[in-house]
ZAMARGU-4260 file (C-alpha; in steps of 0.2 Angstrom, whole numbers, plus 5000, padded with zeros to 4 digits):
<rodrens>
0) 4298/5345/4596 | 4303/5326/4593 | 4320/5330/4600 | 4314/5340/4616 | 4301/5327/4619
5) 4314/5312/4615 | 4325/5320/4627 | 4313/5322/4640 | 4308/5301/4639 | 4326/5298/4641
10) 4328/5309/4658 | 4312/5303/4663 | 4321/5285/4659 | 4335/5289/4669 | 4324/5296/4685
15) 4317/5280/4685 | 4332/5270/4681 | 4340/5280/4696 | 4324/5278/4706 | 4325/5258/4703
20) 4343/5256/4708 | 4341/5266/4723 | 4327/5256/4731 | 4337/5242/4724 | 4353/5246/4734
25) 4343/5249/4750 | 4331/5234/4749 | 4350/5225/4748 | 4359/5233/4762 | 4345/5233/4774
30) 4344/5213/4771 | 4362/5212/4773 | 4362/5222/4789 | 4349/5211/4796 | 4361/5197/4793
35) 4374/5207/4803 | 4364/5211/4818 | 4357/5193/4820 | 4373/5184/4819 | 4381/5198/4830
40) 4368/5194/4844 | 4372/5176/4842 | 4391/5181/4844 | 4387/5192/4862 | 4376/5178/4867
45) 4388/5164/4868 | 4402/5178/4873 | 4390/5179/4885 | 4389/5162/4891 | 4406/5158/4892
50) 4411/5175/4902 | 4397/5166/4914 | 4405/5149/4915 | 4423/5159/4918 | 4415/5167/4932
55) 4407/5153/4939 | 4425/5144/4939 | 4434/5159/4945 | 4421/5159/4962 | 4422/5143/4965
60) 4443/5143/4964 | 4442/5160/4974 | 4430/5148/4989 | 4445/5135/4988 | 4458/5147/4992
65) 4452/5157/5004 | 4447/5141/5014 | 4466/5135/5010 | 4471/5152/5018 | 4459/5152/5032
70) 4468/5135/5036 | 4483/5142/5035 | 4478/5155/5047 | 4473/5146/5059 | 4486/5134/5059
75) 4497/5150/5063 | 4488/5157/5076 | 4487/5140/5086 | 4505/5142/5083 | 4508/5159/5090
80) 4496/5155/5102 | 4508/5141/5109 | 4523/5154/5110 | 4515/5166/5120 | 4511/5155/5132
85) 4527/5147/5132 | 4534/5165/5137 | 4523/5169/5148 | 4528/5155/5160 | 4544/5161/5158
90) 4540/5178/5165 | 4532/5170/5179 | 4546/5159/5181 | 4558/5175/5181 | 4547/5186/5189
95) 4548/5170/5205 | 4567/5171/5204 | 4568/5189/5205 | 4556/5189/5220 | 4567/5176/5228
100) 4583/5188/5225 | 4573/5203/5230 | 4571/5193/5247 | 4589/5189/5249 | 4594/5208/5246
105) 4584/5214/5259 | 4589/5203/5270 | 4610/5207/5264 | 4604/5226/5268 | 4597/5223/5284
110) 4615/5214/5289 | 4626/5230/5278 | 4615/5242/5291 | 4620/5233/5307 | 4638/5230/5302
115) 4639/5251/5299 | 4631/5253/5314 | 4645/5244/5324 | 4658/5253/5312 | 4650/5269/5317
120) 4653/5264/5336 | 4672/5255/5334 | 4675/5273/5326 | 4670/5282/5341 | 4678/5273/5353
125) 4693/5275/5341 | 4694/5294/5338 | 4690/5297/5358 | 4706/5285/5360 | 4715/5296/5348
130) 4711/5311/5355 | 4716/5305/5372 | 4733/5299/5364 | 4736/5316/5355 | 4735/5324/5370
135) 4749/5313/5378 | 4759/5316/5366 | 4758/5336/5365 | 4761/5337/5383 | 4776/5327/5381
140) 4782/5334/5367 | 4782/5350/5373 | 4789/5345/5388 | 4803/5339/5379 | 4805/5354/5367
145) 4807/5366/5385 | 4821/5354/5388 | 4829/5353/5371 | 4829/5371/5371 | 4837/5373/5388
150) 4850/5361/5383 | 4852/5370/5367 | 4854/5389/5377 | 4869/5382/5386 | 4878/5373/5375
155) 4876/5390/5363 | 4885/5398/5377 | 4898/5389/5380 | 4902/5387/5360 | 4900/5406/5360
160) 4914/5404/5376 | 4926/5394/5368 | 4923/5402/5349 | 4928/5418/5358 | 4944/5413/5367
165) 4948/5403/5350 | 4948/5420/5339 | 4958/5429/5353 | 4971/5415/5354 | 4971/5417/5333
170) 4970/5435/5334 | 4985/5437/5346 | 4996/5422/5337 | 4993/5429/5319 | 4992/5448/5324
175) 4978/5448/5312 | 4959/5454/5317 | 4944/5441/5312 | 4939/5452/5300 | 4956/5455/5290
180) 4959/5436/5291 | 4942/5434/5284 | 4947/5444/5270 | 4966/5435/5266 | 4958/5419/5265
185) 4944/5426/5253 | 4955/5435/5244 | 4965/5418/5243 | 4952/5408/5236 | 4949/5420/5223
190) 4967/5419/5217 | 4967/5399/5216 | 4949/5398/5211 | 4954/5411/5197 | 4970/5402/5191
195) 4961/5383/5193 | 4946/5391/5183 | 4959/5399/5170 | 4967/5384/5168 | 4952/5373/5167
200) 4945/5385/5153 | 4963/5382/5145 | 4961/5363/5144 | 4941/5364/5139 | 4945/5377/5124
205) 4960/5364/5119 | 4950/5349/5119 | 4933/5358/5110 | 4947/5367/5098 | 4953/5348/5096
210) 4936/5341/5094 | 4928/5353/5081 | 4946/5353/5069 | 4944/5337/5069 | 4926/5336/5063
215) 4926/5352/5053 | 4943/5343/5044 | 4933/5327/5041 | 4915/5337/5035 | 4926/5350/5025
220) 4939/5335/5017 | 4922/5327/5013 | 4915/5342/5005 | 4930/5347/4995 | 4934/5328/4989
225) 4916/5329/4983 | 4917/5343/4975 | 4936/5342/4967 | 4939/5355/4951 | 4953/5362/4940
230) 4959/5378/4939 | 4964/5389/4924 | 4974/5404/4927 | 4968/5420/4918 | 4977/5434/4916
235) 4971/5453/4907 | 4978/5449/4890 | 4973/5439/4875 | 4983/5432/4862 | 4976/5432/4843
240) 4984/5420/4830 | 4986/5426/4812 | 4989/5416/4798 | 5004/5427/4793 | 5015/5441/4797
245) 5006/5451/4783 | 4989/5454/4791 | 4996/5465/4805 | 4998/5478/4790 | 4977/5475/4786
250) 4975/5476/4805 | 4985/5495/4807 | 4978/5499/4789 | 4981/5513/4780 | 4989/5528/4795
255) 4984/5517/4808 | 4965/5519/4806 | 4958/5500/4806 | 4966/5499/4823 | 4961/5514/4829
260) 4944/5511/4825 | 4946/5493/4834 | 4952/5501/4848 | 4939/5514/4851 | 4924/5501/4846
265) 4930/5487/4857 | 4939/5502/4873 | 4956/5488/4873 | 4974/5490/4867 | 4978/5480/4853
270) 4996/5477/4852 | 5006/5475/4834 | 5024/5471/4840 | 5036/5458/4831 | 5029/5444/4841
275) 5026/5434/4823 | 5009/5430/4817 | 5003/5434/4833 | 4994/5450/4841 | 4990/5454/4859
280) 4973/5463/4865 | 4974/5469/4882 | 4961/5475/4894 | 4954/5474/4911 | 4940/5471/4909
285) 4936/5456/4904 | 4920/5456/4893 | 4927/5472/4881 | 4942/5459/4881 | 4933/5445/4873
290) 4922/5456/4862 | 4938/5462/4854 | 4946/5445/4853 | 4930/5439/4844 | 4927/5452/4832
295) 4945/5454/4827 | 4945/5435/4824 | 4929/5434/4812 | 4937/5451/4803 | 4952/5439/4800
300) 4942/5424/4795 | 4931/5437/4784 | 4946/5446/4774 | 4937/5464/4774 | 4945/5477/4788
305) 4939/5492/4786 | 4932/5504/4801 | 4912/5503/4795 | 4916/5483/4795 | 4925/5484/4811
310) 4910/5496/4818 | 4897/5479/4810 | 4906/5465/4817 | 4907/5470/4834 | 4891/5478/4835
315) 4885/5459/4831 | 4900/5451/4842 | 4890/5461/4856 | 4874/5454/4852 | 4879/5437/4852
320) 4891/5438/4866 | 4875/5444/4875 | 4869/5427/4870 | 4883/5419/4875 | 4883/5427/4892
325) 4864/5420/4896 | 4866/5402/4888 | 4881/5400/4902 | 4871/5409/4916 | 4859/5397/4915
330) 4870/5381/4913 | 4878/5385/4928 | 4860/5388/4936 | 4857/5369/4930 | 4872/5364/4935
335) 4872/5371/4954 | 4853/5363/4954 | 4846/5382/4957 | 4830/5383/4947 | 4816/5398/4947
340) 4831/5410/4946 | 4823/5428/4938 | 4831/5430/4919 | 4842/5445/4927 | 4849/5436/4938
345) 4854/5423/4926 | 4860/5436/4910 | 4871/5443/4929 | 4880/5424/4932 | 4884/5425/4913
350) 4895/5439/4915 | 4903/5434/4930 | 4909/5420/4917 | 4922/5434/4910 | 4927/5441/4929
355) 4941/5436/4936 | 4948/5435/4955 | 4965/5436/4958 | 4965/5426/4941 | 4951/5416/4948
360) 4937/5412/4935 | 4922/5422/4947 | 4908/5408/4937 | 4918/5394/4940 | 4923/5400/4959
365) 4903/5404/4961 | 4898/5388/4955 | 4912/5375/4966 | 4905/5389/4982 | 4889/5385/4976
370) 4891/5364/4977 | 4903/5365/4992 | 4889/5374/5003 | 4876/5361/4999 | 4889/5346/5004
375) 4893/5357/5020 | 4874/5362/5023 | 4869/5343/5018 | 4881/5339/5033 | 4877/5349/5046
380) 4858/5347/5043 | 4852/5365/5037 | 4844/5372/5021 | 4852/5367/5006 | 4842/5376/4995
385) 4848/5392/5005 | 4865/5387/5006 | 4867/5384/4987 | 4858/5397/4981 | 4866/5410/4990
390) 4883/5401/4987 | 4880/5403/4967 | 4876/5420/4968 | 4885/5426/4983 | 4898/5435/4971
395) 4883/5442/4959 | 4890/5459/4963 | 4904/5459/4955 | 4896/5457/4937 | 4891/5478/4940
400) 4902/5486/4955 | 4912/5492/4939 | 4896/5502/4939 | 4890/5505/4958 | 4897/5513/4970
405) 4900/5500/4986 | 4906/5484/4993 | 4901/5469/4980 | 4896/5459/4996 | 4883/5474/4998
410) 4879/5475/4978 | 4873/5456/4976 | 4864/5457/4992 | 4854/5471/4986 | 4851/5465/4968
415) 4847/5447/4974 | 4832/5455/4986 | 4827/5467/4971 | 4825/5453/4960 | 4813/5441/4973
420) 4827/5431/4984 | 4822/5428/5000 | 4831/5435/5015 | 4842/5423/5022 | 4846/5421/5004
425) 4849/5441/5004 | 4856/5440/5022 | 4871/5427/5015 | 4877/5435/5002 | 4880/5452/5011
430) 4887/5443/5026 | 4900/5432/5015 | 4913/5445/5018 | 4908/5453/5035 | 4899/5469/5030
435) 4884/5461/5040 | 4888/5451/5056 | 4882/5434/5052 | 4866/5427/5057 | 4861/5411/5051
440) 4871/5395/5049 | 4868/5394/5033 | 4878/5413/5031 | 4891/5405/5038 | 4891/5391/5027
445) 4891/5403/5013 | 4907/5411/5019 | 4916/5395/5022 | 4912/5389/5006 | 4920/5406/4998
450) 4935/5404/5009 | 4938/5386/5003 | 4936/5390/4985 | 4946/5404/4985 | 4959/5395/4997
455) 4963/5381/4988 | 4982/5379/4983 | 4982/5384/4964 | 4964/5394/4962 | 4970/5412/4965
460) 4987/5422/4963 | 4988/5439/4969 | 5004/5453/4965 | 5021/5453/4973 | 5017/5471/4980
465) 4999/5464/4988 | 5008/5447/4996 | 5022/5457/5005 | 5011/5471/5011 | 5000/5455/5019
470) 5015/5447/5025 | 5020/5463/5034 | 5003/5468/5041 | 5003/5450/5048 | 5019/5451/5058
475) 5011/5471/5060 | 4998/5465/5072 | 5008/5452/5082 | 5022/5463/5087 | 5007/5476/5094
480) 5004/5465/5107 | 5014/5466/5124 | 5027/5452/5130 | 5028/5448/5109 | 5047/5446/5107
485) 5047/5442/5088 | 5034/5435/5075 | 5035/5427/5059 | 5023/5425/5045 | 5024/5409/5035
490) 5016/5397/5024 | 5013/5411/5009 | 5004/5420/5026 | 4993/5408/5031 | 5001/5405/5047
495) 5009/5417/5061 | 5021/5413/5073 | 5023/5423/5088 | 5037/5420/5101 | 5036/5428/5118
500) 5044/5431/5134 | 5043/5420/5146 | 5046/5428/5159 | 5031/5442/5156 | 5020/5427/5149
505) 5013/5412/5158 | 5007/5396/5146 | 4989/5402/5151 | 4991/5419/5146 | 5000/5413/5129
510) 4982/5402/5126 | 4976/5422/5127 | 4987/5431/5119 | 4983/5419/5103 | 4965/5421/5104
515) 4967/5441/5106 | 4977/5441/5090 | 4966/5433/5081 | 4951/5443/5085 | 4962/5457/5078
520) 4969/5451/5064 | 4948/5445/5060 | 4943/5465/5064 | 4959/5473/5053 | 4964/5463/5040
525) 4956/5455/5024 | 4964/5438/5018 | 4958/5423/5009 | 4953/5407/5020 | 4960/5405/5036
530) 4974/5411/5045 | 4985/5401/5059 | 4992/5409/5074 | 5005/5398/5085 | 5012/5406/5101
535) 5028/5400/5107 | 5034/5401/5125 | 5051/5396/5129 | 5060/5395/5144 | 5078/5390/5146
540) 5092/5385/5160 | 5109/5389/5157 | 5122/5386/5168 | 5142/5383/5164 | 5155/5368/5174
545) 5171/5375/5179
</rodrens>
């Protein structure tokens, strides 16, 4: 019970503890508070007072400056006002002026119509005067035509008179009739007129046949000076050096099989004779030729020669030949300054690198064709880029025609517009050797620049046989013309000469007796560059003192 009621005395302390402290805090606040409010109303009052005396000063400066503007104002407008009315008594002034000049004008006008007026009436009289004139003069005139053509009837008539007894006199002097004299002397004329025009051609084809071998000399010797080169000599057989006389043995092998197997690997004829340390491989054709030469050397320089080596080394010989073929292909391409060229075309030029002409390296011919038509075309003024390009690959046919059918001129032209050329590319390359007429300047380019590479002392041999059967052919077509007494080739057949009869051939008809010859020996014969014809005509007077 003492602790309940203890307990109770101590809450009811703390009530009024709590009670105490309560009104305590409030009595304090509010008294603060109070403080707050009265010294914020002081603080608004003299904010108060001094936003009035801002405004106060802010009125009286915004009075000052509007009567500083209004001064201003004024002091423009009595300005502007002054302008205007300096421009307005210069309107009037104008306006004065322009009244004056408008005076003067109509007083011009009136003058310009009084001075057309009399125009009008000096043109009046004028055109009746005219008239009046014209009228003379017809009647004259035609008076005088009557007479003139009165005058004119008789003199016609006694012309026709004395025409008339002059053709009878000629008539019965020359026992001819007008008409069959008409037709002597026409038929006369035509004879001199045809010898004078004959002979005239003569002298015009001998001065322009003078003038273009002189220029085409100077632009070829140009061309071929630029373009000067060796020549090398090939021939269809291959000679092999061997360190000693006692690897022919290893090479036949046992019963002759090693060289066999060569032999049917490589499609040559390898030749053991007593030639020492030395073998031969002989072939025409000229790629089997150097795989056989290749692979017999790396057998050599290996030691083992055996038929499934032999089989290895010129599988791998052909590979790399192959190689070998397209690396030179497109030097030459880089060489002749011919890029964009398709990768068939190239692997095509590196053959040609193992194809010979008349012992002429084909590569090597194509190549100097190639930079002798761009210094021709360069010349002349046409497309180089033609020119050269269809001079590097105007023999591309002969790197298959082993394998098509048809002229190799035909054979390039078709592979060239298979493979993207364009076609006065195509058109040069078949034209180079006359299947196709040429066309273009630059196909004949093309074919001069074949001529001279091939023509060229020293860049091509051909057999005895061959050379004679030319030579013969040559003095074959001269004899077949009439009034050819005897003919003679020479200079290795690159010039023919023709004597003739006098007496059946005038000097003008020798002039065309050498052009039809060499129309015919272009349509019948094939030969390399150019060939000379020379008709001699040779008349002699022999008489004897006794």
């Amino acid at each position: 019970m003492d602790i309940t009621v203890l307990a109770f005395g101590v809450l009811v302390g703390a009530i009024l503890a709590a009670a105490a402290t309560f009104f305590y805090t409030r009595w304090h606040l509010e008294g603060r508070a109070d403080a707050s409010v009265r010294r914020s109303q002081a603080e608004a009052e003299r904010i108060l007072a001094e936003a009035e005396g801002r405004r106060r000063d802010a009125a009286i400066e915004a009075k000052d400056e509007a009567i500083r503007l209004r001064a201003d104002l004024d002091r423009e407008l009595t300005q502007r006002r002054k302008e205007i009315e300096r421009i307005e008594r210069r309107i009037e002034q104008k306006e004065e002026t322009i009244d004056q000049k408008n005076v003067a004008l109509d007083g011009r006008e009136g003058q310009l119509r009084r001075k057309e007026q009399e125009i009008a009436r000096t043109r009046d009289a004028w055109e009746v005067d005219l008239s009046r004139a014209k009228e003379a003069w017809d009647h004259e005139l035609a008076r005088a035509r009557e007479a003139w053509q009165v005058e004119k009837t008789r003199e016609q008539a006694e012309l026709d008179q004395a025409r008339n007894r002059h053709l009878a006199e000629l008539e019965r002097v020359s026992g001819l009739t007008a008409e069959q004299a008409r037709d002597e002397l026409v038929r006369e004329v035509e004879d001199e007129a045809r010898v004078m025009a004959t002979r005239r051609l003569h002298e015009l084809e001998v001065e322009l046949q003078e003038e273009v071998d002189r220029r085409s000399r100077k632009m070829l010797a140009t061309a071929i000076q630029r373009i000067a080169s060796d020549y090398v000599a090939e021939t269809t057989i291959s000679t092999i050096p061997l360190p000693s006389d006692d690897m022919k043995g290893r090479i036949i092998g046992r019963e002759g099989r090693n060289i066999r197997a060569l032999e049917q690997a490589t499609g040559v004829d390898l030749i053991v004779d007593d030639t020492p340390e030395a073998v031969t491989v002989s072939a025409f054709d000229p790629v089997r030729r150097e795989v056989a030469k290749r692979s017999l050397l790396k057998l050599l320089q290996d030691g083992r020669i055996h038929p499934t080596r032999i089989e290895e080394i010129v599988q791998k010989t052909r590979v790399e030949l192959e190689q070998v073929m397209r690396e030179e292909g497109e030097k030459v391409a880089y060489e002749a300054n011919v890029p964009g060229l398709h990768p068939d075309l190239i692997k095509l030029l590196g053959r040609l690198k193992f194809r010979t002409s008349y012992g002429q390296n084909v590569l090597a011919h194509s190549l100097e064709s190639s930079l002798i038509a761009a210094a021709i075309a360069a010349e002349l003024g046409a497309d180089v880029g033609v020119a050269k390009t269809a001079g590097l690959l105007h023999d591309i046919g002969k790197a298959v025609d082993h394998e098509v059918e048809g002229p190799h001129a035909l054979i390039g032209a078709d592979i060239a517009k298979r493979l993207g050329r364009s076609a006065k590319i195509v058109h040069a390359i078949a034209a180079h050797h006359g299947e196709e007429e040429p066309q273009t300047v630059e196909a004949f380019i093309v074919a001069t620049a074949d001529a001279i590479s091939g023509a060229r002392p020293g860049a091509r041999r051909e057999m005895v046989e061959t050379y004679i059967k030319r030579l013969e052919a040559l003095e074959g077509v001269a004899n077949s013309f009439e009034g050819v007494e005897k003919s003679f080739a020479i200079q290795a057949g690159r010039e023919v000469r023709i004597l003739v009869h006098p007496t059946s051939i005038d000097d003008i008809g020798a002039a065309r007796l050498a052009r039809d010859v060499s129309r015919k020996i272009e349509e019948s014969l094939e030969y390399p560059g150019q060939i000379k014809v020379t008709v001699i005509r040779e008349t002699r007077a022999v008489d004897y003192a006794r």
